[in-house]
BAFI-3210 file (N, C-alpha, C; in Angstrom, 3 decimals, decimal comma, padded with zeros to 6 digits):
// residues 99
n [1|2|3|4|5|6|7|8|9|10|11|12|13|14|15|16|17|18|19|20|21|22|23|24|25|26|27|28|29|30|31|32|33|34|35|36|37|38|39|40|41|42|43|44|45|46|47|48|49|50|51|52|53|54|55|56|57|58|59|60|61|62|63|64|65|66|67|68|69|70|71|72|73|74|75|76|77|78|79|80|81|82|83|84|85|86|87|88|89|90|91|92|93|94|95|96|97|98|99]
n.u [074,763|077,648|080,506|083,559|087,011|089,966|092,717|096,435|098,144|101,202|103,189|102,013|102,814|105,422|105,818|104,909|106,445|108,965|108,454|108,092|110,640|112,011|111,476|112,206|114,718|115,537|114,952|116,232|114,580|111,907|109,129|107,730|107,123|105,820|103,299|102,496|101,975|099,732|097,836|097,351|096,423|094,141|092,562|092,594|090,844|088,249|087,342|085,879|083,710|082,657|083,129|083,183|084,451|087,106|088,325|087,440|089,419|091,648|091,363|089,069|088,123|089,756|090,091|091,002|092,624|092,837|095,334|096,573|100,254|099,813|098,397|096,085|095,523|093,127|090,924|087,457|085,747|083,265|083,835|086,400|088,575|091,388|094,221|096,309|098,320|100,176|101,397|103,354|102,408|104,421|106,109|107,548|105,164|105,465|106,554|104,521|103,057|100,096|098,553]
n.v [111,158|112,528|111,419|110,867|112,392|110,819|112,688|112,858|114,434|116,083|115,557|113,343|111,566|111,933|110,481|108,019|107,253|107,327|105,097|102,910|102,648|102,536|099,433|098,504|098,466|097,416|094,442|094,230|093,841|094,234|092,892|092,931|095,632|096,197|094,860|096,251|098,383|097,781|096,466|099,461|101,206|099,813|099,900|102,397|103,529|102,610|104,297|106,093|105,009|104,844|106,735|107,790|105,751|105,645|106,740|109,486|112,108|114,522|116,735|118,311|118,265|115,851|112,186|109,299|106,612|103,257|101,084|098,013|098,562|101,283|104,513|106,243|109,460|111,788|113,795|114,295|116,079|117,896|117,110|115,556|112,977|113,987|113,035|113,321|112,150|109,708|107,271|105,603|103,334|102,668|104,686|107,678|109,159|111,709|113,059|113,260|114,821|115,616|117,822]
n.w [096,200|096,214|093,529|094,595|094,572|094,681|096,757|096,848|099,356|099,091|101,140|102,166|099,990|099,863|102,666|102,060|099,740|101,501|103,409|101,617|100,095|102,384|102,842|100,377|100,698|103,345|102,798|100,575|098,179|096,025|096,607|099,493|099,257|097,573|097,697|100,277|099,361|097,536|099,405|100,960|098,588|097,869|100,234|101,036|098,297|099,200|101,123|098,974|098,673|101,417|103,187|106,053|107,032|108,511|112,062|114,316|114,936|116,710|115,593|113,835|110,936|109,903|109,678|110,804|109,114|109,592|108,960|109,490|110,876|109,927|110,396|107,912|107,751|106,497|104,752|104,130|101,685|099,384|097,045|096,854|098,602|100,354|101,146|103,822|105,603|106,422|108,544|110,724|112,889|114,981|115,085|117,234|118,715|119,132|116,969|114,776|112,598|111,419|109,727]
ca.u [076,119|078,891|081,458|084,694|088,311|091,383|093,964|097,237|099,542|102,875|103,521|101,759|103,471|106,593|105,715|104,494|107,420|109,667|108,145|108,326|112,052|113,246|111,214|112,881|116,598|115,997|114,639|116,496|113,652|110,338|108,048|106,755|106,569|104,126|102,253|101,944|101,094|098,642|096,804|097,199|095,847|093,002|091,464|091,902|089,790|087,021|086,525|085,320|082,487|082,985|084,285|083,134|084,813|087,912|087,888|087,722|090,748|091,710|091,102|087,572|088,184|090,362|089,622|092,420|091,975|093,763|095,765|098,018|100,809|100,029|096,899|096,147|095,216|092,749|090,095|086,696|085,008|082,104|084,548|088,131|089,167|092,514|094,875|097,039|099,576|100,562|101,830|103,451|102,140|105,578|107,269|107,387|104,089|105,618|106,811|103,770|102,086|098,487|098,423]
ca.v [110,996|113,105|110,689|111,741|111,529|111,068|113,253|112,665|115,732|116,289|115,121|111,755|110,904|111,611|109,539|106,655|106,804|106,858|104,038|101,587|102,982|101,479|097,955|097,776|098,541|096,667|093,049|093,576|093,435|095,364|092,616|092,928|097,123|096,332|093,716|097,282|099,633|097,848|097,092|100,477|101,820|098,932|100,299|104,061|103,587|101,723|105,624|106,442|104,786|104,834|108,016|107,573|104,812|106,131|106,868|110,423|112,960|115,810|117,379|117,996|117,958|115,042|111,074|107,994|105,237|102,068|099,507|097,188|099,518|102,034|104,865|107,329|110,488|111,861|114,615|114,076|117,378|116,904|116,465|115,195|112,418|114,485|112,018|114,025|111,584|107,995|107,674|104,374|103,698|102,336|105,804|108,338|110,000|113,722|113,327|113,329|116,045|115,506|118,906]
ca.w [096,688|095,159|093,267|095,347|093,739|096,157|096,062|098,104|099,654|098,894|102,781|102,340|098,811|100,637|103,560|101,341|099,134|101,908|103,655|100,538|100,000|103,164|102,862|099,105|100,901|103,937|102,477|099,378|097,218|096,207|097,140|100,252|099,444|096,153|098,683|100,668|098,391|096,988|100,418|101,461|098,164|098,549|101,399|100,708|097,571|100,292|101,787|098,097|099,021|103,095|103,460|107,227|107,738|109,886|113,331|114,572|115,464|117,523|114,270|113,616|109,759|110,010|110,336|110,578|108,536|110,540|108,517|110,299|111,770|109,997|109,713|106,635|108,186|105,784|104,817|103,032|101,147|098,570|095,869|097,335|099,692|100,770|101,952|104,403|105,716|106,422|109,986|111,009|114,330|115,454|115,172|118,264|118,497|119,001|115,721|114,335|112,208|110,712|108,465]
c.u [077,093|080,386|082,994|086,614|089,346|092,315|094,765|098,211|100,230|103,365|103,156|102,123|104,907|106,720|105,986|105,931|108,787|109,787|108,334|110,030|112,913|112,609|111,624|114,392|116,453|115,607|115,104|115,353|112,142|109,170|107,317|106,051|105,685|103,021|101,726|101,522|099,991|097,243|096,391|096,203|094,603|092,172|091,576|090,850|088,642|086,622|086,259|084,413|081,867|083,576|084,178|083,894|086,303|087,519|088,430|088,988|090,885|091,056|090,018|087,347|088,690|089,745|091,067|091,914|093,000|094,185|097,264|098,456|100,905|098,620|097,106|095,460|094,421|091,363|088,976|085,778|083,525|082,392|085,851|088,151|090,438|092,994|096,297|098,317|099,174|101,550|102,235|103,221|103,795|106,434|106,962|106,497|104,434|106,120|105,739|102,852|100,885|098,661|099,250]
c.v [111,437|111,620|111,599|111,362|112,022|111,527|112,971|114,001|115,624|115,450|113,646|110,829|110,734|110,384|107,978|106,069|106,235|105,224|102,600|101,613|101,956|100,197|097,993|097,687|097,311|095,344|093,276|093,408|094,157|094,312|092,631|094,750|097,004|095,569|095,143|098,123|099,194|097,426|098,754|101,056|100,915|099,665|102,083|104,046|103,014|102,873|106,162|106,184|105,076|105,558|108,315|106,667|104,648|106,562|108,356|111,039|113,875|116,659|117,331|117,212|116,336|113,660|110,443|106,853|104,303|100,995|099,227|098,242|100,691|103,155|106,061|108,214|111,450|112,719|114,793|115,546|116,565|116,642|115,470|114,100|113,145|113,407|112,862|114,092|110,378|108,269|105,786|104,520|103,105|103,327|106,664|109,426|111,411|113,642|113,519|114,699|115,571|116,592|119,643]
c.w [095,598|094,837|093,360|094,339|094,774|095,376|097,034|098,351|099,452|100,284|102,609|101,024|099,505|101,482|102,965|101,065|100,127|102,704|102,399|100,187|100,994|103,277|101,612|100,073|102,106|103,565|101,528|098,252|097,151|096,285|097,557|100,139|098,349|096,915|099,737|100,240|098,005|098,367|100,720|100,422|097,956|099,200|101,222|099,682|098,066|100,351|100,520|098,321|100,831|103,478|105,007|108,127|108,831|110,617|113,582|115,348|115,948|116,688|113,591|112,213|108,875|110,203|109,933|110,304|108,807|109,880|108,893|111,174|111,343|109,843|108,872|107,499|106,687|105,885|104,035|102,899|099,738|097,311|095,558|098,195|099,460|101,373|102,414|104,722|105,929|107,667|110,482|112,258|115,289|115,864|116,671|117,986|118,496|117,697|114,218|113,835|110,544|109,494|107,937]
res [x|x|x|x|x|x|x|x|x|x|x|x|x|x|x|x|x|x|x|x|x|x|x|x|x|x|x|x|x|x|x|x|x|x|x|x|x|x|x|x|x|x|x|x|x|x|x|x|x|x|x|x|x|x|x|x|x|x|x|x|x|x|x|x|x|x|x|x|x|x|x|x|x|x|x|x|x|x|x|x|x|x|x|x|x|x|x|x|x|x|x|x|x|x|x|x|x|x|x]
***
């Protein structure tokens, strides 16, 4: 078993960042967004070992890894977990782009 190292896209640093941006502005406080980051990055480092462990996508290459409301859209090679995007499931699905 190749020891994999995650990398994240430009698209899903964005995402991230923006997502923690507006839970610091709207509660006032970076609490609950370090209480998310560090789940989120929690369970992405899981598909280091469980790189199966999302559920398949239109996108052959592609799997979605499901936490809470939101899933990491994400691509495993025999050196990379690619982490693609971060997709709150709350938002309007046509807005949505995987790659």
């Amino acid at each position: 078993m190749a020891k994999r190292k995650i990398v994240w896209s430009h698209r899903a640093r964005i995402k991230l960042y923006d997502i923690l941006k507006f839970y610091n502005k709207r509660n006032q406080s970076n609490s609950y967004s370090s209480k998310l980051y560090r789940r989120l990055t929690k369970e992405i480092v899981l598909l280091k070992k469980h790189p199966d462990l999302g559920i398949t996508t239109e996108i052959e290459i592609v799997r979605g890894l499901i936490i809470g409301d939101y899933i990491i859209f994400y691509q495993v090679t025999e050196t990379m977990i690619i982490v693609h995007n971060i997709w709150d499931c709350r938002q309007n699905p046509k807005d949505l782009k995987i790659l």
